[in-house]
C-alpha positions as CSV (number, residue, x, y, z in Angstrom):
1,X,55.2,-42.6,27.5
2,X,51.9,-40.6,26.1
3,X,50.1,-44.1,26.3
4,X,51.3,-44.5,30.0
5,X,50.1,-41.1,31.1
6,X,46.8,-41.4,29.4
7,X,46.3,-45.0,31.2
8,X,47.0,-43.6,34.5
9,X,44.8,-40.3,33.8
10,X,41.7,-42.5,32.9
11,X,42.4,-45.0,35.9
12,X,42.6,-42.3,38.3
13,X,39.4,-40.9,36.3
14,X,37.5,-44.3,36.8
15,X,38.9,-44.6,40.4
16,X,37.5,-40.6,41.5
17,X,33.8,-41.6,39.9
18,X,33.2,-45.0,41.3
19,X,34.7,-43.3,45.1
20,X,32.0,-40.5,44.7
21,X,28.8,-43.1,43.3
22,X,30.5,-45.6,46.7
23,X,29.5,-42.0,48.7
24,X,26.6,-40.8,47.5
25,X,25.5,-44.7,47.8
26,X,26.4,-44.6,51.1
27,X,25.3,-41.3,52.2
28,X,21.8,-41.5,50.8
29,X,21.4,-44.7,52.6
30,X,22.7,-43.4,56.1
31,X,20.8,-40.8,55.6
32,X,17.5,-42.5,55.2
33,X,18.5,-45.2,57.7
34,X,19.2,-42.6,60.6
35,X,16.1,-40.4,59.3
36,X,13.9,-43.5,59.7
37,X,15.5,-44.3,63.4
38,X,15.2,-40.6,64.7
39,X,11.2,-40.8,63.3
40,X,10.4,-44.4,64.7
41,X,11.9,-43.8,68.2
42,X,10.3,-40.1,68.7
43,X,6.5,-41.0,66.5
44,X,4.6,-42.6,70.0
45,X,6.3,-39.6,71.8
46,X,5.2,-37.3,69.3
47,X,1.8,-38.9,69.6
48,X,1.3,-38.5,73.1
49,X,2.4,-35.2,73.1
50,X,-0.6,-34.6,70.4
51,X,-3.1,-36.1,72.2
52,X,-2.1,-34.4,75.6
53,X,-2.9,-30.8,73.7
54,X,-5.8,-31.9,72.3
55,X,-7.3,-32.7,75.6
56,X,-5.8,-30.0,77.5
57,X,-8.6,-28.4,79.3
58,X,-9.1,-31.7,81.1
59,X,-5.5,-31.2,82.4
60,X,-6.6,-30.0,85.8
61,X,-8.7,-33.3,86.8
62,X,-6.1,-36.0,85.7
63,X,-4.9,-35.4,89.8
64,X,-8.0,-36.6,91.0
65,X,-8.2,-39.5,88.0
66,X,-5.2,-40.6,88.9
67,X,-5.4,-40.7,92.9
68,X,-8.9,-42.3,92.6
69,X,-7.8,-45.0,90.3
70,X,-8.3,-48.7,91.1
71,X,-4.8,-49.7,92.9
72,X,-5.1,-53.3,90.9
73,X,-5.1,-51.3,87.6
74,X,-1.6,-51.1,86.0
75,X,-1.2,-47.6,84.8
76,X,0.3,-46.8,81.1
77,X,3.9,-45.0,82.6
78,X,3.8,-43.1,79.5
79,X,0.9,-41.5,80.4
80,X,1.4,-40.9,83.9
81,X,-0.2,-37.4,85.7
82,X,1.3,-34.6,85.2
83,X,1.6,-33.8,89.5
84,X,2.6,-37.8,90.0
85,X,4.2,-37.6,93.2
86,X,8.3,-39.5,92.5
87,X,11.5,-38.9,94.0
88,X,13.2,-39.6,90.4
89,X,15.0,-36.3,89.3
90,X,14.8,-37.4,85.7
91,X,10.6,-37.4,85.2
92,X,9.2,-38.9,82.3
93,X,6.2,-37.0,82.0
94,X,5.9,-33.3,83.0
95,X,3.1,-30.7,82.7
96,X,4.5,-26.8,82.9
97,X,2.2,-23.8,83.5
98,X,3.6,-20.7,82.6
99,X,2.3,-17.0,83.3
100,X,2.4,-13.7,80.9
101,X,5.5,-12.7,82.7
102,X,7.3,-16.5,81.4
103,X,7.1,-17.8,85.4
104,X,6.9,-21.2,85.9
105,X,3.4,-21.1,88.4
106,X,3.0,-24.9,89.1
107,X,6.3,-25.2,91.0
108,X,4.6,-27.5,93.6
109,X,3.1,-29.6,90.9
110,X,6.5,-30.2,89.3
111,X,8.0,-31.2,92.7
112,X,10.3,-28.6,94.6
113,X,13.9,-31.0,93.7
114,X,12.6,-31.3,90.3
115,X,12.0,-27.5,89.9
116,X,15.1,-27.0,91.8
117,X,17.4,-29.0,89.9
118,X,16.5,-28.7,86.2
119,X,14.0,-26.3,85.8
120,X,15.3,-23.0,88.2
121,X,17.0,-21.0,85.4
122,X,14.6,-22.8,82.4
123,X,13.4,-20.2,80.2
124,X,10.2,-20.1,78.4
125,X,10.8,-19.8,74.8
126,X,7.9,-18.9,72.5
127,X,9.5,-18.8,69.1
128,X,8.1,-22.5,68.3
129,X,4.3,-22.7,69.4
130,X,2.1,-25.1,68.3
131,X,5.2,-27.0,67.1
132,X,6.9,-30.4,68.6
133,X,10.4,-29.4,69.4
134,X,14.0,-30.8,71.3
135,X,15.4,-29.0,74.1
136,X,18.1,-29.8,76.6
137,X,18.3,-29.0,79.8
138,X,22.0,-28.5,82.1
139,X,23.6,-30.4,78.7
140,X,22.9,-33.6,80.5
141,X,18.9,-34.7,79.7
142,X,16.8,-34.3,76.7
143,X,12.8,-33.5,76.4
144,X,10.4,-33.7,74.0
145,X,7.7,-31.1,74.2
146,X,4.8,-28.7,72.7
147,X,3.9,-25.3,73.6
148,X,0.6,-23.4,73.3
149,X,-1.8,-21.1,74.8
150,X,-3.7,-21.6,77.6
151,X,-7.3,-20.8,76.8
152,X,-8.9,-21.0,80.1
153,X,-9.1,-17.7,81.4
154,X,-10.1,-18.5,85.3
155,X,-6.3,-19.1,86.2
156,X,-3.2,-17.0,86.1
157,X,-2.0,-19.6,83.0
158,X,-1.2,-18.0,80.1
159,X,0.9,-21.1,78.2
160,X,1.2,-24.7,78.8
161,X,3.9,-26.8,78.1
162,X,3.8,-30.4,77.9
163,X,7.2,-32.0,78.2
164,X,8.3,-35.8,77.8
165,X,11.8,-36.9,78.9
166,X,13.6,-38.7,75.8
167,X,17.0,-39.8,77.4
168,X,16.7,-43.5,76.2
169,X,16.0,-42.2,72.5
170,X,18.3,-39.3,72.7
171,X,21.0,-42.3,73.2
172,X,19.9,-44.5,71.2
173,X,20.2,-41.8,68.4
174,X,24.1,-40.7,69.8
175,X,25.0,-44.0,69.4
176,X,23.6,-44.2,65.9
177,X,25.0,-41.1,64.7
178,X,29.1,-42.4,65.8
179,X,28.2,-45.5,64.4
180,X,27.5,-44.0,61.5
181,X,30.4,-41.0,61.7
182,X,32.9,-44.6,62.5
183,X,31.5,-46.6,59.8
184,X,31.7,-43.4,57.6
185,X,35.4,-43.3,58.1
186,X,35.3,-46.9,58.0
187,X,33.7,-46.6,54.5
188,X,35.4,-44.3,53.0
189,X,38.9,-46.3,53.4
190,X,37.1,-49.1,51.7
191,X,35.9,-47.2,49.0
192,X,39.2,-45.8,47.6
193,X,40.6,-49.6,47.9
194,X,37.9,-51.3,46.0
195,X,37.4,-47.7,43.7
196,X,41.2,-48.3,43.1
197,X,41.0,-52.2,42.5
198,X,37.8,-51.9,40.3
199,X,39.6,-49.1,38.3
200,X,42.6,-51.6,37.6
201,X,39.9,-53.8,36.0
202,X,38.1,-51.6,34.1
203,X,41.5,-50.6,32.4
204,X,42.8,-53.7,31.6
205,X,40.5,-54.3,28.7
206,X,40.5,-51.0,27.8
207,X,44.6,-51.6,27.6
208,X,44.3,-54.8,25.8
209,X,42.0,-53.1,23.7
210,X,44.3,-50.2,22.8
211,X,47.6,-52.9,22.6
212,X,45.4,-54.9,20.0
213,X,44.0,-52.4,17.9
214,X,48.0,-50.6,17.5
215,X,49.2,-54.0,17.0
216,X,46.7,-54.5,14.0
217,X,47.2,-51.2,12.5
218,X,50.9,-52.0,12.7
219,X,50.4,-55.3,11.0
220,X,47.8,-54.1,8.4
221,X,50.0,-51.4,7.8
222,X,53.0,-53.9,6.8
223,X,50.8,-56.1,5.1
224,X,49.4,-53.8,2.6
225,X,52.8,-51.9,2.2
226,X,54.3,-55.0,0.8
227,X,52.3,-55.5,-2.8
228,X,51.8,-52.0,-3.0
229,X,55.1,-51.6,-2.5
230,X,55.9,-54.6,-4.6
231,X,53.3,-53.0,-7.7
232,X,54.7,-49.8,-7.6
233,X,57.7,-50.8,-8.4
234,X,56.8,-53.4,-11.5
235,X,55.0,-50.8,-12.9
236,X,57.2,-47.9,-12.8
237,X,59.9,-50.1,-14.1
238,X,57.5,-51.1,-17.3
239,X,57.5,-47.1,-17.6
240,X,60.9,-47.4,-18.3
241,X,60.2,-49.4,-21.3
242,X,57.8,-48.2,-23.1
243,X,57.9,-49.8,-26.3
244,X,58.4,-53.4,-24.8
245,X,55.7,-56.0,-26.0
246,X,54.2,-57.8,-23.1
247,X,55.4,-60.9,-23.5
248,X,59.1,-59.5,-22.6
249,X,57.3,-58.5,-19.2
250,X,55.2,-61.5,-19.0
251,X,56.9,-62.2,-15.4
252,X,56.2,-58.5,-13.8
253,X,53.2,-58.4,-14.5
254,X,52.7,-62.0,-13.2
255,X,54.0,-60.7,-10.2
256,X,51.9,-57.8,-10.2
257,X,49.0,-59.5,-10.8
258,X,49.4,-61.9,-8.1
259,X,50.4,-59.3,-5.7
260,X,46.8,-57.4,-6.7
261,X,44.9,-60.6,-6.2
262,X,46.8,-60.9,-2.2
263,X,46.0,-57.3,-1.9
264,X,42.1,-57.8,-2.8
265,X,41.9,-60.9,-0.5
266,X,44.0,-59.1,2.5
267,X,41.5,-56.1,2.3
268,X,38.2,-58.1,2.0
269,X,39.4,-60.1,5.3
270,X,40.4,-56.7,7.0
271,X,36.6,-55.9,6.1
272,X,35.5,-58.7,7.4
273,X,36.7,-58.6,10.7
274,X,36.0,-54.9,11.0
275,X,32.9,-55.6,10.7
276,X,32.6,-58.6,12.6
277,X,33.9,-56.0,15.6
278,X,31.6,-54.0,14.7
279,X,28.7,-56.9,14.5
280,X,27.5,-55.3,11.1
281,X,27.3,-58.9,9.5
282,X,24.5,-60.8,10.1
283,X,24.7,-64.7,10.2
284,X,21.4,-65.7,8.3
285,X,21.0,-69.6,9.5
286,X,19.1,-72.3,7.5
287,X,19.2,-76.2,7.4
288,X,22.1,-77.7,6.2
289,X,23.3,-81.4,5.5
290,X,26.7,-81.9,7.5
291,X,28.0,-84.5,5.6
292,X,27.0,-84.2,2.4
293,X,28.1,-79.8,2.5
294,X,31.3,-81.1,3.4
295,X,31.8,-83.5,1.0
296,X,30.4,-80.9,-1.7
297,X,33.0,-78.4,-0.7
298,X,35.8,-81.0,-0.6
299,X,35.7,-82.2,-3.8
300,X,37.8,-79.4,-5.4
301,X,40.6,-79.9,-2.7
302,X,41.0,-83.5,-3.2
303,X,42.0,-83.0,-6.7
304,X,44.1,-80.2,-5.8
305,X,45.8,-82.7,-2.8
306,X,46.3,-85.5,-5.5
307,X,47.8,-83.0,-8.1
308,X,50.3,-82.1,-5.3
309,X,50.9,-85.7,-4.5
310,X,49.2,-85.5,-1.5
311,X,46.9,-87.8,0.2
312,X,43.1,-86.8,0.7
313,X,41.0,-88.2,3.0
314,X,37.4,-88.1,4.0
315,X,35.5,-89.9,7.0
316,X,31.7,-88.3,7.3
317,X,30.0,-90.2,9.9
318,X,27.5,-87.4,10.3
319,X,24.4,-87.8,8.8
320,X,22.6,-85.1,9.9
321,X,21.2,-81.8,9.6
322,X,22.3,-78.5,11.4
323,X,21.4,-74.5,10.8
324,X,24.3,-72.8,10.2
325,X,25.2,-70.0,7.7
326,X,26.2,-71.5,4.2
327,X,28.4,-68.9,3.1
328,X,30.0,-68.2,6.7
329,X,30.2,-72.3,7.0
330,X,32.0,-72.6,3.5
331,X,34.4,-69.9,4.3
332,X,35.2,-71.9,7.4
333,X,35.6,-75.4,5.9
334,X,38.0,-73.7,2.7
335,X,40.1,-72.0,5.1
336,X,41.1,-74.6,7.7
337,X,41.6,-77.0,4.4
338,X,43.5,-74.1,2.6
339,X,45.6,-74.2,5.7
340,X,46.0,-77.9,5.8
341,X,47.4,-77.7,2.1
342,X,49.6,-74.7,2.8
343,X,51.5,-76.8,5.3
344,X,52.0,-80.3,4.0
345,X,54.2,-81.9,1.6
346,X,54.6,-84.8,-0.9
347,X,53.3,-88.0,0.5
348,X,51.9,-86.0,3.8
349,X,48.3,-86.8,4.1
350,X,45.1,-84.1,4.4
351,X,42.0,-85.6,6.0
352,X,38.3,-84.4,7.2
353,X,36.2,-86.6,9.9
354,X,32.8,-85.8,11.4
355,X,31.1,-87.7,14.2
356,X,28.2,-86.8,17.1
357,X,29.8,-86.1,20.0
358,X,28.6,-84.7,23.4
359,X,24.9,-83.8,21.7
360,X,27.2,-81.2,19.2
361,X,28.1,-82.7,15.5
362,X,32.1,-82.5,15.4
363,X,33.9,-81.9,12.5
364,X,37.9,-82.3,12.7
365,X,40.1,-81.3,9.8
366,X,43.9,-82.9,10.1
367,X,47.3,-83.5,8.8
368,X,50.4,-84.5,8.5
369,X,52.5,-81.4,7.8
370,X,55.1,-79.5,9.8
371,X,52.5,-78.7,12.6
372,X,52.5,-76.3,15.1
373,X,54.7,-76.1,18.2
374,X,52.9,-77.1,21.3
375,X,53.5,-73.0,22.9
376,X,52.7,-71.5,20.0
377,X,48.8,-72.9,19.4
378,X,47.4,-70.4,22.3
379,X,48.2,-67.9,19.5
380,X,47.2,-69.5,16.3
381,X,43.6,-67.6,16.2
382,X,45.5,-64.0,16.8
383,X,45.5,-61.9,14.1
384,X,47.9,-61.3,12.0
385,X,50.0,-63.9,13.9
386,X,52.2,-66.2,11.8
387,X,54.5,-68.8,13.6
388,X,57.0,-68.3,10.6
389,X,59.3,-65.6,12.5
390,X,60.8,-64.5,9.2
391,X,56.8,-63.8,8.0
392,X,56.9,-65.8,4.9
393,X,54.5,-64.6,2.6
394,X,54.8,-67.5,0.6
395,X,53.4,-70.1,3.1
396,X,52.0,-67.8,5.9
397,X,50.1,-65.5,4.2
398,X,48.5,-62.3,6.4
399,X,47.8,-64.3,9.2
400,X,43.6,-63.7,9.4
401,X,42.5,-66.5,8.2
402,X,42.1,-68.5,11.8
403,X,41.2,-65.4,13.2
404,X,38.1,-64.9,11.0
405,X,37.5,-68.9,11.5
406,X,37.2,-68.3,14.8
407,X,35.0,-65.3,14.8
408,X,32.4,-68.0,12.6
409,X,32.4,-70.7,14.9
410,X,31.6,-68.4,17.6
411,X,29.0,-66.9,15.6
412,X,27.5,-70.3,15.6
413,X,27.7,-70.5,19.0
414,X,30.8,-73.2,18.9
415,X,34.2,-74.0,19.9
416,X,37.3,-74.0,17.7
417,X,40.6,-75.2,19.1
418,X,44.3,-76.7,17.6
419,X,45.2,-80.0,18.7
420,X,48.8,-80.9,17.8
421,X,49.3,-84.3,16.5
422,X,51.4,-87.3,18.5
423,X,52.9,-88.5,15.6
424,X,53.0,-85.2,12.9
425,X,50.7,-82.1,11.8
426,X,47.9,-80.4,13.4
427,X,44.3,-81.4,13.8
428,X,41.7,-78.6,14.1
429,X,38.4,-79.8,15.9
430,X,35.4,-77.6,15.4
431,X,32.3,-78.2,17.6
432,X,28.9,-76.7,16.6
433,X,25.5,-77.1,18.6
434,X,23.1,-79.9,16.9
């Protein structure tokens, strides 16, 4: 129950931070996206606005410029006149001259429908001189424009404002901020989905993580109880006999003895793999003779095999030389063939091959034992996993072995795998890089 809870705390943790790094994502880039619009759409307004203020004194002459101009010139309509005679009530271009008192004074220059319908209740606003600014008129039509002082001091103008109609890019900037509001929405939906999706997977090896590390500490748990439990009670029941010579408890402390020596060898491969999680051991590679290492290494085992009435077998077709890890590599071979033993018989056979194959030297180590069911090899290379239900410690040992065989073949960059036989046994086939 606590484990459930804590799983569905830290998902919904995972799920609230990859939803607000989807947001900010996304904000920041809407953000610089509509920024980037707005500044493109309104910079050659902008621009003419500038230039119009800079030039301002010449204002009163653009009239006569404009009426005297050749009539097979096309004119800029961008910069069209500021009293261009048009019967359009929506101007581009239009020049305001405004009096102390904030009247408009060019009335007739702006065009007596214009004036009438969009400018009659305009107010003139001074709080942003000198400064490019919005404004709407009647909610329907947006300007552009720049305010500042008239400095010509023959007229009754006191300010002049420069306005540029900006319909087309006020719409095109509406429509760009609902498309963004929509895809916002739109977004956000997404977001929790795949923020709830990409939480699931950040769990589950988190979860199998948590599930294999409780299953280990169970297992090592019951795997170091068992001698110490076994010691404890040899030698407290020598403490009942004090005076006993050790030959009359030559058989406990056999038995204790052999249950220190499982102990040692259950702890150093509990080290080993805690540090080969922990990828503290270093793999030092240097060149070594396939065939000849595993004929070296063999020896020993073939004598044990023949004292056991067993068969022992070699095939080294190898003749080559690869960089591996001695030690790592002799701990490999001596446990697959300590396995091999473990499970044969009398008159069952133990036998190691090498060969090139696919550019990677192949060493396969076989026999003829009780093998292993065909469902149960996915797990073989588990820890602590024993086919034996009853957990045998007789045969099966603590169940490491493959595990740390594994973890060295991958180390050297290889492939390990259990291939049950047609006829009897197991064959494991080890592939390492030339």
């Amino acid at each position: 129950m606590f484990n459930k809870t804590f799983f569905r705390k830290q998902q919904l943790k995972f799920m609230l931070l990859n939803l607000i790094a989807f947001t900010i994502i996304f904000t920041i880039f809407s953000v610089i996206i509509f920024s980037e619009v707005q500044r493109t759409l309104f910079i050659k307004v902008d621009t003419h606005l500038s230039e119009f203020k800079e030039t301002n004194t010449g204002l009163d002459n653009i009239d006569d410029d404009f009426d005297h101009a050749p009539k097979d010139k096309e004119l800029d309509p961008d910069f069209l006149p500021k009293a261009r005679k048009t019967k359009d009530l929506n101007p581009r271009f239009i020049v305001i001259h405004w009096d102390k008192a904030g009247n408009i004074i060019n009335k007739n220059e702006i065009g007596t429908r214009t004036y009438e319908n969009y400018f009659k209740n305009y107010k003139l606003d001074k709080t942003n001189m000198n400064k490019i600014m919005t404004t709407e008129i009647d909610n329907l039509y947006y300007f552009r424009y720049i305010l500042f002082k008239d400095n010509n001091e023959g007229d009754q103008t006191a300010y002049t404002q420069i306005m540029i109609n900006v319909d087309p890019e006020q719409t095109i900037i509406s429509n760009l901020r609902r498309l963004v509001i929509i895809c916002s929405v739109i977004f956000i939906v997404l977001s929790i989905s795949a923020s709830f999706i990409l939480s699931r997977k950040m769990m589950k090896p988190i979860i199998k993580s948590w599930n294999k590390q409780a299953e280990f500490v169970e297992n090592a748990s019951h795997e170091l109880r068992t001698p110490l439990t076994i010691i404890q009670n040899k030698l407290e029941f020598l403490l009942t006999t004090p005076q006993a010579k050790i030959v009359d408890k030559f058989e406990n402390i056999a038995l204790s003895l052999s249950e220190t020596r499982h102990l040692s060898k259950l702890t150093t491969d509990l080290l080993t793999l805690a540090r080969a999680d922990s990828a503290e051991t270093e793999i030092v590679k240097q060149p070594v003779h396939v065939d000849t290492f595993i004929q070296s290494v063999c020896a020993p085992y073939k004598e044990i095999a023949e004292s056991q009435n067993k068969h022992f077998w070699l095939n080294l077709e190898c003749p080559i030389t690869v960089k591996v890890d001695d030690t790592r590599f002799h701990q490999l071979l001596v446990i697959l063939l300590d396995n091999a033993l473990k499970y044969t018989g009398d008159n069952d056979s133990i036998g190691v091959k090498t060969y090139v194959e696919d550019q990677k030297v192949t060493i396969e180590v076989s026999d003829t034992g009780m093998g292993i069911k065909e469902e149960n090899i996915r797990y073989i290379f588990d820890r602590f996993y024993r086919e034996d239900k009853a957990r045998s410690r007789e045969t099966g040992g603590a169940g490491l072995g493959l595990s740390i065989a594994q973890w060295i073949v991958v180390k050297h960059n290889g492939t390990i795998k259990a291939i049950k036989n047609q006829n009897k046994g197991t064959t494991f086939k080890v592939k390492l890089p030339k």
